[in-house]
matplotlib code that plots the C-alpha trace (Angstrom):
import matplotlib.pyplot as plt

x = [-17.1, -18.7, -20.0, -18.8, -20.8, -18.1, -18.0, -15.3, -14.5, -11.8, -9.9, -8.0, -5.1, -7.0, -6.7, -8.9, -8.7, -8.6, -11.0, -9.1, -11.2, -10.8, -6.8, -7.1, -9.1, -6.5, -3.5, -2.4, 0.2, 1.6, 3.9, 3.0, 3.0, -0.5, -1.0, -3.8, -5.8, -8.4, -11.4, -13.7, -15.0, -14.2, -10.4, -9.1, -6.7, -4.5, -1.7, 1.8, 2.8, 6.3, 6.4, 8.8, 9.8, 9.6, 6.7, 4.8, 5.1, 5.0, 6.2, 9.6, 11.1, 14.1, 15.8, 18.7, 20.1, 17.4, 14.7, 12.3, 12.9, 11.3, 14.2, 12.8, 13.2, 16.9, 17.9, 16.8, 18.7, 21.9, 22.1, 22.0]
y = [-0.3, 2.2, 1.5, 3.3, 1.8, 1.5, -2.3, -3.4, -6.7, -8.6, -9.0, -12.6, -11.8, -11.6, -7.9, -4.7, -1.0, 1.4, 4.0, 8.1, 9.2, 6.3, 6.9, 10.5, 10.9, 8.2, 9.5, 6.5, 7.3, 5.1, 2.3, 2.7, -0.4, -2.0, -4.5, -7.0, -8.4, -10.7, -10.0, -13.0, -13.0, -9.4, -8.4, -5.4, -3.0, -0.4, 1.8, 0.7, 2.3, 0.8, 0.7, 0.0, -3.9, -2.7, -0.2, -0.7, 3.4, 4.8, 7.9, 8.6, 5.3, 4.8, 1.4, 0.1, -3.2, -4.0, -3.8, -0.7, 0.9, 4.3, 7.1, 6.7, 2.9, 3.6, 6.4, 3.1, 0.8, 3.1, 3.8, 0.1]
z = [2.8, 0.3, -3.2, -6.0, -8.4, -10.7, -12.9, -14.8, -16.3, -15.7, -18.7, -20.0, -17.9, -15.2, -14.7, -14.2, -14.8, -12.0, -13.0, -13.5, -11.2, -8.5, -8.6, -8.4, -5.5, -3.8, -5.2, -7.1, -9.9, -12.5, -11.0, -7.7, -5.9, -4.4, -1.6, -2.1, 1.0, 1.5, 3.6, 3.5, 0.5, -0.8, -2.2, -1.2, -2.8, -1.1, -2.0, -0.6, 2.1, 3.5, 7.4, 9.5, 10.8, 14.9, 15.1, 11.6, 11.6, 8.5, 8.6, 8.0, 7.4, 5.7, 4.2, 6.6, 5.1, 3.4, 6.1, 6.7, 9.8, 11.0, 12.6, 16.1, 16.0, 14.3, 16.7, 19.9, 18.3, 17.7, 21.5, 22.1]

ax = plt.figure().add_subplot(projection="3d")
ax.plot(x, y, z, "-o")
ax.set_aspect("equal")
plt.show()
């Protein structure tokens, strides 16, 4: 893991600021979603990616009822 050597408090809510530069260089926009793990002791932050249910591939995946499911994994379960 790599230091930025950025602080920030965490404020009575329990929240922090994401630096301007931090979500620039990852592309993070306003309202994107974020998933939170834990590591041991450390929390980590990542943007949202949705992947799909069979594969966990995330590129083009599309919503069929409800679940995310990438077009190969769609196009094996159509010829079922």
């Amino acid at each position: 893991m790599k230091s930025t050597g950025i602080v920030r408090k965490v404020d009575e809510l329990g929240r922090i600021v994401l630096p301007i530069e931090l979500r620039r260089t990852l592309d993070i926009e306003e309202k994107d979603s974020m998933e939170i793990y834990v590591d041991g002791s450390s929390i980590v932050l990542r943007k949202y990616q949705p992947s799909c249910v069979f594969c966990d591939d995330a590129a083009d995946v599309v919503s069929f009822k409800g679940k995310m499911v990438c077009k190969n994994c769609l196009k094996a379960l159509v010829e079922l």
